[in-house]
PASEVEX-524103 format. One record per residue (C-alpha): residue number from 1; x, y, z. Coordinates in steps of 0.1 Angstrom, whole numbers, plus 5000, padded with zeros to 4 digits. Example, Ala and Ser with C-alpha at 12.3 -4.5 7.8 and 13.67 -1.06 7.14 Angstrom:
! residues 2
     n     c1     c2     c3
     1   5123   4955   5078
     2   5137   4989   5071
This chain:
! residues 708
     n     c1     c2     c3
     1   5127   4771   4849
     2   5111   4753   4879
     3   5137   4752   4907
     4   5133   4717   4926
     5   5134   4721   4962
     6   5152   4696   4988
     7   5135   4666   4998
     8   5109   4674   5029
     9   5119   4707   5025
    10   5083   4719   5035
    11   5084   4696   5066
    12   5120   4711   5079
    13   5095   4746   5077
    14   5070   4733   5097
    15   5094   4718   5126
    16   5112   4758   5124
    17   5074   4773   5128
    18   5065   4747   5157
    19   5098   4757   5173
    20   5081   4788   5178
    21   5058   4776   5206
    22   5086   4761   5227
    23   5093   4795   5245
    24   5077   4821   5259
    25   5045   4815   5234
    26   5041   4781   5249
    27   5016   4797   5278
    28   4992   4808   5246
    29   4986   4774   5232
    30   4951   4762   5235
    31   4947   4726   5248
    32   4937   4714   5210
    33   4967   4731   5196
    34   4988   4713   5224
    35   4972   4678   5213
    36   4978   4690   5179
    37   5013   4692   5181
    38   5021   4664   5201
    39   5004   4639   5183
    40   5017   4652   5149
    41   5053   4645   5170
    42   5042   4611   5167
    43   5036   4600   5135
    44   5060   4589   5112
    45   5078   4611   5085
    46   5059   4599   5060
    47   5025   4611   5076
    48   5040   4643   5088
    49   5051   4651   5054
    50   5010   4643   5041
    51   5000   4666   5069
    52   5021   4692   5067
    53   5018   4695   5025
    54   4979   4696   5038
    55   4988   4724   5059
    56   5006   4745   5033
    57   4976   4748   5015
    58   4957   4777   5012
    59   4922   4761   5022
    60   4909   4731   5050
    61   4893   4708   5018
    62   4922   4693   4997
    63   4921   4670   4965
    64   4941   4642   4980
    65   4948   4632   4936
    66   4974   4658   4943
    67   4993   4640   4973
    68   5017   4616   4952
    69   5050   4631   4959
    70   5079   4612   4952
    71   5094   4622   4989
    72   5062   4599   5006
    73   5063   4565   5004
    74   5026   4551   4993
    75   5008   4582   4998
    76   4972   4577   4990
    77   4975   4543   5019
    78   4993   4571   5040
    79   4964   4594   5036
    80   4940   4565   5043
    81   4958   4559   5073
    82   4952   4594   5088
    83   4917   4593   5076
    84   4915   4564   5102
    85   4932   4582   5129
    86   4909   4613   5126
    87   4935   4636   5107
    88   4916   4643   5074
    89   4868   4639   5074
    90   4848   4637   5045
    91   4835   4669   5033
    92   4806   4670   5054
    93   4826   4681   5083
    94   4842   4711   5060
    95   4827   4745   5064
    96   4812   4760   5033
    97   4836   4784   5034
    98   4864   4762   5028
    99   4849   4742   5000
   100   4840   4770   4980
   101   4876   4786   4990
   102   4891   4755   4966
   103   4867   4763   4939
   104   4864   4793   4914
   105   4837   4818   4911
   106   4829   4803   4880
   107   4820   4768   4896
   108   4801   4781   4925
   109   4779   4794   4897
   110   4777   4763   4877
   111   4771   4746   4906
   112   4741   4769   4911
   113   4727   4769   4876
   114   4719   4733   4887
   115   4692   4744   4909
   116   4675   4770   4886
   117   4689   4804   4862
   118   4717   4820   4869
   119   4707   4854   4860
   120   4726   4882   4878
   121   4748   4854   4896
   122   4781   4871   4872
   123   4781   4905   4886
   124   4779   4888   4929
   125   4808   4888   4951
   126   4817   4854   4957
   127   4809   4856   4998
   128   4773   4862   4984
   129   4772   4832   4954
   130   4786   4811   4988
   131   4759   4823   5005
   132   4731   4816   4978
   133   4747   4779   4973
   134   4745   4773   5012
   135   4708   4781   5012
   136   4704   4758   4982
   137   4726   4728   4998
   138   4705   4733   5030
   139   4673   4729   5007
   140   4678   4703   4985
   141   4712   4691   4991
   142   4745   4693   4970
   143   4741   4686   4930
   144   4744   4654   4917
   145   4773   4661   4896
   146   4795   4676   4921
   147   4817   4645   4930
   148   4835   4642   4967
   149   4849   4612   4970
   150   4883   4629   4958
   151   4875   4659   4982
   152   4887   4655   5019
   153   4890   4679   5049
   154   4917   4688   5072
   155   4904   4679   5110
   156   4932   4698   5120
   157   4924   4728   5109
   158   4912   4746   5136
   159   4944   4738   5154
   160   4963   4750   5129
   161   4949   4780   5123
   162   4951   4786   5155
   163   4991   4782   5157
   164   4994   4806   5124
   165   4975   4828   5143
   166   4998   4834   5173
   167   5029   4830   5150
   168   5018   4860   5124
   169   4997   4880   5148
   170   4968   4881   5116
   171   4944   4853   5101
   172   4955   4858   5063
   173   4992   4846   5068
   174   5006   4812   5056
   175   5032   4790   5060
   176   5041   4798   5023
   177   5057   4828   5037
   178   5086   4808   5049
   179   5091   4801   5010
   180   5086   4833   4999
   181   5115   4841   5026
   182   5140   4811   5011
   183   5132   4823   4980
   184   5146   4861   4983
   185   5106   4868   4977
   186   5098   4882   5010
   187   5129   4901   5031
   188   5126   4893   5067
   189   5143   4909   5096
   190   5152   4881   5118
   191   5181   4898   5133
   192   5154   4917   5155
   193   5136   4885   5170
   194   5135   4882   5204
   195   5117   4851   5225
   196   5084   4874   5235
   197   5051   4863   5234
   198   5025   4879   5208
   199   4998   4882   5236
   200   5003   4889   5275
   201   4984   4857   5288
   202   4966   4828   5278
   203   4929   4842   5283
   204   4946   4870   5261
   205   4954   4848   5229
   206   4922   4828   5231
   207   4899   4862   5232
   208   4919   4879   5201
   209   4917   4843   5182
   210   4882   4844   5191
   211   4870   4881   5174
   212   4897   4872   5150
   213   4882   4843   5138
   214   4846   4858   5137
   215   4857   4889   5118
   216   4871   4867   5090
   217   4842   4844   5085
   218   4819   4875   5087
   219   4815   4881   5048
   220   4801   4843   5045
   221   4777   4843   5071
   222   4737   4854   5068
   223   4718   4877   5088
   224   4705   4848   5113
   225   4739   4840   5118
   226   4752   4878   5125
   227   4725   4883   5149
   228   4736   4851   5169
   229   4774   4864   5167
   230   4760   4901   5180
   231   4741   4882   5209
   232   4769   4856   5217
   233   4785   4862   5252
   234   4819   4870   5237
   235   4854   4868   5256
   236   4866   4897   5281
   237   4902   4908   5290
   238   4921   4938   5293
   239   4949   4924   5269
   240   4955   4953   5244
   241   4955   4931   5211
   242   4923   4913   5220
   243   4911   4944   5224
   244   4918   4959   5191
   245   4906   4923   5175
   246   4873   4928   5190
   247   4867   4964   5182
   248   4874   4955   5149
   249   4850   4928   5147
   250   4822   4947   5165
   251   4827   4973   5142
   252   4823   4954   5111
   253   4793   4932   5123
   254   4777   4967   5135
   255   4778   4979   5098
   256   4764   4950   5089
   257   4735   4951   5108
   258   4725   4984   5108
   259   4704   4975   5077
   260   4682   4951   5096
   261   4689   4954   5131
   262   4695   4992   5135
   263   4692   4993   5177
   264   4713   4965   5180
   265   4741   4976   5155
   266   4738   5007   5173
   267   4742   4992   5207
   268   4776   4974   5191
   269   4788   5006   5179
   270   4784   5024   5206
   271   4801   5001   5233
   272   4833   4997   5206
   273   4864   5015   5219
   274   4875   5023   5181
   275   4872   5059   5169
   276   4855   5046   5138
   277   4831   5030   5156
   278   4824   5058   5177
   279   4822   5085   5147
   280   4796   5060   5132
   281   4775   5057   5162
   282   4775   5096   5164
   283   4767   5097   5131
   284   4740   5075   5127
   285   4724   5084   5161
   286   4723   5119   5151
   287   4703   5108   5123
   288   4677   5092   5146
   289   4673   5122   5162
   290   4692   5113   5198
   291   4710   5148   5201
   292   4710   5143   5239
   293   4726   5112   5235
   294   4750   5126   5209
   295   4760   5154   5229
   296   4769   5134   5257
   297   4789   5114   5238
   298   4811   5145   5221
   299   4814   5160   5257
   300   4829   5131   5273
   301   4854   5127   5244
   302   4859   5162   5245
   303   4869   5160   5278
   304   4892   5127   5282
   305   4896   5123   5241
   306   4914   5087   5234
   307   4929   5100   5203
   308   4935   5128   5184
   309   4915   5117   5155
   310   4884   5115   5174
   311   4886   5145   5197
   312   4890   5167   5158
   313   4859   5147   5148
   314   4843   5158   5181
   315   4849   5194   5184
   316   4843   5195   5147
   317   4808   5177   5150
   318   4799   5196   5179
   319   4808   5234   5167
   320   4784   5223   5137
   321   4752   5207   5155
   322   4749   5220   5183
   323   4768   5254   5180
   324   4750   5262   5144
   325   4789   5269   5129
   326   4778   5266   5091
   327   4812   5249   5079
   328   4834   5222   5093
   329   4870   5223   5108
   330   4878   5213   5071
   331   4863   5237   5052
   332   4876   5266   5072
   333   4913   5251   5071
   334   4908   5256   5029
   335   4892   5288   5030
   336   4920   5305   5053
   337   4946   5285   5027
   338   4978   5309   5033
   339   4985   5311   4995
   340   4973   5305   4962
   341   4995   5294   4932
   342   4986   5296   4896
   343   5003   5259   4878
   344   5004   5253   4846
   345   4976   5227   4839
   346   5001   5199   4825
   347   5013   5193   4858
   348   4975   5181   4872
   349   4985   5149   4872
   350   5014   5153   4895
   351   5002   5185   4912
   352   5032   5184   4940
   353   5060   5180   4913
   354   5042   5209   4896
   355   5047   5234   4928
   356   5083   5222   4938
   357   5089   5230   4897
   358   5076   5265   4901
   359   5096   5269   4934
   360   5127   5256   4915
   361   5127   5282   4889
   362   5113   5309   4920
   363   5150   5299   4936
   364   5134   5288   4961
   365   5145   5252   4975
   366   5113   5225   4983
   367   5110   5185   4986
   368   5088   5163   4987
   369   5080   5150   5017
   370   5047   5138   5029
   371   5046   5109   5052
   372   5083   5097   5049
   373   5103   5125   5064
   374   5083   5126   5094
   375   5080   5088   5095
   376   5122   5083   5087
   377   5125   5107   5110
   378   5110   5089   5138
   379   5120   5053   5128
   380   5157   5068   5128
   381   5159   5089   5159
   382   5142   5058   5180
   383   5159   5029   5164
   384   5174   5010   5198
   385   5139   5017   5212
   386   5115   5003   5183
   387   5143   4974   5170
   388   5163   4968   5205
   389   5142   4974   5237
   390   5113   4963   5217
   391   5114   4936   5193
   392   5098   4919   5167
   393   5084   4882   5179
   394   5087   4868   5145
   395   5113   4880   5112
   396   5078   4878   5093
   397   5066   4909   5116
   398   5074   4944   5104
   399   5064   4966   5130
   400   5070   4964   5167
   401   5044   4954   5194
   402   5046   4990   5210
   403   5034   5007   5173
   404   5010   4977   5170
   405   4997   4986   5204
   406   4997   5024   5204
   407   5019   5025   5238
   408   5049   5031   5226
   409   5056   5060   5251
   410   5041   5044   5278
   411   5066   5016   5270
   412   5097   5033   5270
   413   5088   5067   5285
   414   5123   5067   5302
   415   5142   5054   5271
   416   5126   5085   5251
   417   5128   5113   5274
   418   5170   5103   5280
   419   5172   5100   5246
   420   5162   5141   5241
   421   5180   5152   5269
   422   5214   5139   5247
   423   5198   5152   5212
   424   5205   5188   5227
   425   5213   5206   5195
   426   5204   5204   5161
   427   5244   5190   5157
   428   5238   5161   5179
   429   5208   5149   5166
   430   5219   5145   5129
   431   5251   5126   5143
   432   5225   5105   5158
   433   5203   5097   5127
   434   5228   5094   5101
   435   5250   5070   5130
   436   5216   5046   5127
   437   5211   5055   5094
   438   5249   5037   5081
   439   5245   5013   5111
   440   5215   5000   5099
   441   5209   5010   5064
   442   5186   4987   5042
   443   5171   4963   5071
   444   5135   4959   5070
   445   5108   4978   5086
   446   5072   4993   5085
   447   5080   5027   5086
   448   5096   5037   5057
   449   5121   5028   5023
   450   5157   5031   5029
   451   5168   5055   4997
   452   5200   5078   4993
   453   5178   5108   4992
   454   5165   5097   5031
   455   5185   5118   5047
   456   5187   5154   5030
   457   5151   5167   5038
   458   5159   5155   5076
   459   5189   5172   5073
   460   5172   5206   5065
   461   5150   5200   5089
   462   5175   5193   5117
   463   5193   5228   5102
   464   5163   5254   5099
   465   5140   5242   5126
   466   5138   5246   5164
   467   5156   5212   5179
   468   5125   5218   5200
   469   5100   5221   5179
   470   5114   5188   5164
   471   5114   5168   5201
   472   5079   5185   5205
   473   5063   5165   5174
   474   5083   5136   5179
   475   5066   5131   5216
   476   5034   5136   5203
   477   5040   5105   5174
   478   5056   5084   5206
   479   5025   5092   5225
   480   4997   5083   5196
   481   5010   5068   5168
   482   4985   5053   5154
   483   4969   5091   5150
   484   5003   5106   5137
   485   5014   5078   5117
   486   5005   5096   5083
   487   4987   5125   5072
   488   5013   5152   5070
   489   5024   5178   5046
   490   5030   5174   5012
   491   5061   5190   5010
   492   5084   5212   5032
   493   5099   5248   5018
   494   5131   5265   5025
   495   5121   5303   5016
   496   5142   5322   5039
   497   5125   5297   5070
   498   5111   5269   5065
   499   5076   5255   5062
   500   5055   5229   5055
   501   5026   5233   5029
   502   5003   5207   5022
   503   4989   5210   4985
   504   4956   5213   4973
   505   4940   5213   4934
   506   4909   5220   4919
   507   4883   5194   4934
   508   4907   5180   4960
   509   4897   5176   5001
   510   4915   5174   5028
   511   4909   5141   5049
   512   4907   5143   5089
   513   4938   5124   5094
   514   4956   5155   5072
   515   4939   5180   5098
   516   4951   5165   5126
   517   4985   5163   5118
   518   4985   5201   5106
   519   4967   5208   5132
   520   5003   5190   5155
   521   5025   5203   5136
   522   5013   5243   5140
   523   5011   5230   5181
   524   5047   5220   5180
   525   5058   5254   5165
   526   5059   5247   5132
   527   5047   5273   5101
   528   5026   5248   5081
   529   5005   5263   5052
   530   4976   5251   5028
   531   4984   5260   4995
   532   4955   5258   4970
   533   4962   5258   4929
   534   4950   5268   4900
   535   4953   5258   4869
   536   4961   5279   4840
   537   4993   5280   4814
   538   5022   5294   4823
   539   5044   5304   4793
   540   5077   5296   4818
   541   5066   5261   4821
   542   5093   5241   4801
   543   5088   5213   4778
   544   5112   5189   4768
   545   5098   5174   4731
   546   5116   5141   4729
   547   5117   5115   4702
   548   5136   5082   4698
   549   5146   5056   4673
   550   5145   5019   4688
   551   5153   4987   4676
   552   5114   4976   4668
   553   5079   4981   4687
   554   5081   4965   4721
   555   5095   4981   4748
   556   5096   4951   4766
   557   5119   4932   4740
   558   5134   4962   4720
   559   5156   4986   4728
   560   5164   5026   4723
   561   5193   5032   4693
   562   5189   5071   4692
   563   5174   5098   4718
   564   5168   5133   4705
   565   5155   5163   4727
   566   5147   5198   4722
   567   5136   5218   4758
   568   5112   5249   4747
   569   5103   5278   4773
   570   5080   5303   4757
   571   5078   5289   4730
   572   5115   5290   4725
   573   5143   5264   4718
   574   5165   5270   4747
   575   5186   5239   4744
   576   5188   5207   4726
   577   5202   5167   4732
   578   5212   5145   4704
   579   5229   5112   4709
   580   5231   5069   4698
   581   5225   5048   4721
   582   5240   5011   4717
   583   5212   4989   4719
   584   5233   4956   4730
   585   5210   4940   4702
   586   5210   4930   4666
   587   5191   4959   4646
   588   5169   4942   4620
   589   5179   4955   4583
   590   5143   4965   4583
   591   5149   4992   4613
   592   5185   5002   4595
   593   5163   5011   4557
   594   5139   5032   4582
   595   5160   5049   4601
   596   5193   5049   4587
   597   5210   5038   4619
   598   5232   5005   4612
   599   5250   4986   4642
   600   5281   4998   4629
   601   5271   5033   4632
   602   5262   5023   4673
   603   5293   5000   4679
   604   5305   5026   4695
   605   5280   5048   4708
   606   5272   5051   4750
   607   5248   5023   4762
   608   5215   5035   4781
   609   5233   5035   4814
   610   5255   5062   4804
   611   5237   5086   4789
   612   5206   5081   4817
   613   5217   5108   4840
   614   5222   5132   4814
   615   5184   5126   4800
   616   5171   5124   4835
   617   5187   5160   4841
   618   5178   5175   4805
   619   5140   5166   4813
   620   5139   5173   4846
   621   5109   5197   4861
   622   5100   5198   4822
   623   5067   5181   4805
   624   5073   5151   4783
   625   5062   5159   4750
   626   5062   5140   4716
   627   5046   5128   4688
   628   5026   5099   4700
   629   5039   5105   4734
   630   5030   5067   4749
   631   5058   5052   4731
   632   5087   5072   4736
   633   5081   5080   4772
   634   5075   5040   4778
   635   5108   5028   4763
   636   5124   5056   4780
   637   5105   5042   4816
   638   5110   5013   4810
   639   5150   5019   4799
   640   5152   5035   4836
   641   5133   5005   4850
   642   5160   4982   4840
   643   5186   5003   4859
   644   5160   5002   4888
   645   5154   5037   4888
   646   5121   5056   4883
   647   5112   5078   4855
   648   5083   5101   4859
   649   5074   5133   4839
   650   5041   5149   4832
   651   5033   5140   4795
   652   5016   5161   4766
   653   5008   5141   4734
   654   5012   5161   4701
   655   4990   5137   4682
   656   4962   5137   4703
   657   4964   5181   4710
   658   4968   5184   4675
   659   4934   5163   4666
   660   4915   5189   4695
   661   4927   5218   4682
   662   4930   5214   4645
   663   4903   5188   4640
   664   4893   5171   4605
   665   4931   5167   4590
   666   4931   5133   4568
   667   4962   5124   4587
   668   4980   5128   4620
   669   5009   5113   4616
   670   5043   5133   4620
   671   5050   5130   4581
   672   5015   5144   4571
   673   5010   5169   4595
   674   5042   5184   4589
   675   5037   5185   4551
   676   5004   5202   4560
   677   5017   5224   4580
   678   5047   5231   4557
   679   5072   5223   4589
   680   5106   5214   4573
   681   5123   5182   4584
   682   5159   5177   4582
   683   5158   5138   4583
   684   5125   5121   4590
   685   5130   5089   4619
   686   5160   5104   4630
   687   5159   5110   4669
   688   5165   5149   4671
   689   5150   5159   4632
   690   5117   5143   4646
   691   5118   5158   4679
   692   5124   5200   4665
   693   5095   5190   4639
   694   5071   5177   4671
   695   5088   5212   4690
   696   5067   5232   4659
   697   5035   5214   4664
   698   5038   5225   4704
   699   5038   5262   4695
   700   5009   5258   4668
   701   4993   5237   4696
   702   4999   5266   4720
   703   4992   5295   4702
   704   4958   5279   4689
   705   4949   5278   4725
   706   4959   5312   4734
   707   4934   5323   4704
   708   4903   5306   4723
């Protein structure tokens, strides 16, 4: 049902973002987004609301046809009004950009078929069809069918874009956010705002605007066009964010002209401050055969390195070109992997799950921790630093300046180091974690989800590690952030100490950022492993053979009436699960002949909810087996789903095993192959019957196997 929102509701948005720039952003504004807002001050409500509908849309070009809203009083004589006063231009003052922006990918290439085929037009990104349809409008002008006259463009839009810019800190965010926020769409944390600017001066906001900008028209412009960009005299300041805007622009337009411009991409590349840039220009120049140059290059980041991430690409790059080392940093982490674990193959889809399991039934306690513990950990212990002394300069930002910058530590160096001196014993800092955790459980931010399993694997931590070890990894994150933000071990082990391995399968690499943080972890005194599998089957893995009877086909619409388990290890029933379920639904009379279960028979059976933690248990660490295994583990997802929890299992489908192993039959279905088979059913489509009848299939599936 469409929810009708209060009269000028989108123009009581606009006055809360302009709001914005009557504080400390106020020094930012450029002098057109100063004219901007002061003369939108002075028009009438009416107009302001035409202008500001104009702004909430995605694109500069509008179709004023869609401006009669009942809130505006004459619209289309309001709209001619601004036209008059400069507000809204004809579409030959739009960028090309914009007008195809309001049109789909489909009418850019009708458009196009009007100059000639369109033959290999389909499969082009739609920056390139722009791109083709530019140099055709240039040529012969636009096609005689495309009409205009309904088509206007927003003059202000530079302005605007502009404003958005220094509101959001990025050039893809809209003012539809604020309905996304009224709407319970978008959670915003405006508890943390503070009145800070987004850039440290003036010159500061106009250079990251600036590269900004350019980076997001990149994709639409031609090689002329880049070339001009690469030789304009762009904006210099020492502000950090326009710094980080221009390295990413110069890195982008440097890939894109290496093509066609190699010495000048180069030249880009090379002068960039990012690490990406950097690696590339090693790269590439090592490929033109400048080893002095290269050389130079990894020395002098080998000896003042701006990031971790580079200086392992460094050392790494030079041990193997100019030291003749035969394998990478990499390659000799895998090779030296501390241990090798053979997994049953039905966990390859879930390899980590499948090493905890074999853990679990080792007695030996693991979790799953990649990124989050590290990152909870850090967002926890530093709380009042990140959300207090730093802030957030909108409720639409997620992460503070000081992580956005990389100088968090240089920030609040003081802050950090009298925080450690307190957090003197394990004790004391899990009192301090868990006292932010309650005090601030569930508020939004960037580094991890709020869950009631957060705290346990820091807890473990806290108990089995050295508290300086701990303070030791956390400087490091404080220090470089952006190069310890992610990348760490997939899970941590308590096996009389405790360790972190990070887990590796057949075919799998590990990724630089991965290195590094190993490479941190081991520096701040922690035992961190590679563990590499293999796959074979292990007659201890269990399986849980489940079927169900539901309420009809969809599990979307239709609901579970009756879950039956059997859990085999070796081949053996160890346990079995029977029970009804209450759908809360009518059962057709069809469903009641096929089954046998009537809604009298549920009236009183347990609903979903109460029966989920028992399933949940029964099939835990096991592999999700049945007959046509989609179906049943879907309604059981998606019976989780509704209670907002997750449900995931590896699966192992007795229908299709049964057509690799015992290929030809006429029939695969349950009822047939267990006739052929001669496997007994006590009642066929009821829950548990079906499921011991699949459990039989599962050992003639296995012991095939173990015949190859």
């Amino acid at each position: 049902m469409r929810k009708d929102l209060p009269p000028r509701y989108y123009l009581t948005h606009f006055f809360e973002f302009l709001q914005f720039f009557e504080g400390a952003n106020a020094r930012l504004l450029s002098d057109e987004a100063s004219t901007f807002i002061k003369r939108f001050a002075a028009l009438d409500e009416n107009k302001q609301c035409i202008v500001v509908r104009a702004a909430n849309r995605k694109y500069a070009v509008i179709d004023r046809t869609q401006f009669n809203y009942e809130e505006i009083e004459n619209p289309q004589a309001q709209i001619d009004s601004l036209i008059a006063d400069g507000w809204f231009r004809d579409l030959r003052h739009a960028s090309l950009q914009d007008i195809a922006g309001v049109m789909t990918k489909q009418a850019i290439v009708m458009l196009l078929s009007e100059y000639g085929s369109t033959q290999g037009l389909s499969s082009q990104s739609k920056p390139q069809l722009v791109k083709k349809l530019d140099a055709q409008i240039q040529s012969h002008g636009w096609p005689a069918t495309f009409s205009s006259q309904d088509y206007i463009v927003c003059g202000f839009d530079g302005a605007l874009r502009f404003l958005l810019f220094l509101y959001f800190g990025n050039t893809r965010s809209r003012l539809n956010q604020f309905s996304m926020r009224d709407l319970g769409v978008m959670r915003t944390r405006a508890d943390s705002v503070a009145d800070v600017a987004r850039f440290e001066h003036n010159a500061d906001a106009q250079a990251a605007w600036f590269y900004a900008d350019a980076l997001r028209k990149l994709p639409y412009l031609n090689d002329a066009q880049r070339l001009d960009l690469a030789n304009h005299a762009m904006p210099v300041t020492e502000g950090v964010s326009a710094s980080f805007y221009r390295d990413e622009l110069i890195y982008a337009l440097g890939l894109q002209l290496l093509p066609s411009e190699r010495l000048k991409a180069l030249t880009l590349l090379r002068d960039a401050n990012s690490d990406k840039a950097k690696e590339k220009w090693v790269r590439e120049s090592y490929k033109d055969k400048d080893e002095e140059g290269v050389k130079a290059m990894l020395e002098d980041i080998m000896a003042s390195p701006p990031s971790d991430t580079l200086l392992a690409f460094a050392e790494d790059f030079y041990a193997r070109k100019f030291n003749k080392k035969r394998t990478s940093a990499v390659t000799d982490m895998l090779r030296k992997a501390s241990r090798t674990l053979e997994i049953d193959v039905s966990q390859n889809q879930q390899v980590e799950h499948g090493v905890l399991a074999h853990y679990k039934r080792l007695g030996i306690n693991g979790w799953r921790t990649e990124n989050r513990l590290l990152r909870s950990l850090f967002g926890l212990t530093f709380w009042q630093q990140l959300y207090e002394e730093d802030s957030l300069v909108t409720e639409f930002d997620r992460r503070p300046l000081s992580l956005k910058q990389n100088n968090f530590y240089a920030k609040f160096a003081d802050s950090i180091e009298h925080l450690f001196e307190q957090l003197a014993s394990p004790e004391c800092f899990k009192k301090h974690v868990s006292k932010n955790a309650t005090a601030h459980y569930g508020k939004v931010n960037s580094l991890f989800m709020w869950s009631r399993y957060l705290l346990e694997p820091i807890d473990v931590l806290l108990t089995h590690s050295d508290i300086n070890h701990v303070k030791a990894l956390l400087r490091m994150m404080c220090k470089d952030f952006a190069a310890l933000k992610d990348g760490f071990p997939d899970i941590m082990v308590l096996d009389g100490e405790l360790r972190f391995e990070e887990v590796k399968a057949p075919g799998d690499q590990l990724r630089r950022n991965q290195l590094v943080s190993i490479q941190r972890l081991k520096q701040a005194g922690f035992n961190v492993a590679v563990t590499t599998v293999t796959w074979h089957r292990d007659p201890n893995q269990p399986y849980v053979v489940v079927d169900i009877e539901t309420t009809g086909g969809n599990s979307t619409y239709h609901r579970i009436t009756e879950v039956g388990m059997v859990k085999m290890v070796a081949g053996k029933v160890v346990d079995t699960y029977q029970t009804l379920i209450n759908p809360n639904r009518r059962i057709p009379a069809s469903i009641t002949r096929l089954t046998g279960i009537s809604e009298d028979m549920v009236a009183d059976a347990p609903y979903f909810a109460e029966v989920a933690e028992a399933i949940a248990q029964f099939s835990e660490d096991a592999v999700f087996v049945a007959h046509n295994v989609n179906f049943d583990y879907g309604f059981i997802k998606q019976e989780f789903a509704r209670l907002e929890q997750t449900f995931r299992r590896p699966k192992l489908c007795t229908v299709r095993e049964m057509r690799k192993v015992f290929p030809g039959l006429p029939s695969y279905s349950l009822a047939n192959v267990t006739r052929h088979f001669d496997i007994s059913m006590e009642r066929h489509h009821r829950a548990l019957s079906d499921a011991k009848a699949a459990a039989r299939l599962l050992n003639l599936i296995h012991e095939k196997l173990s015949e190859a």
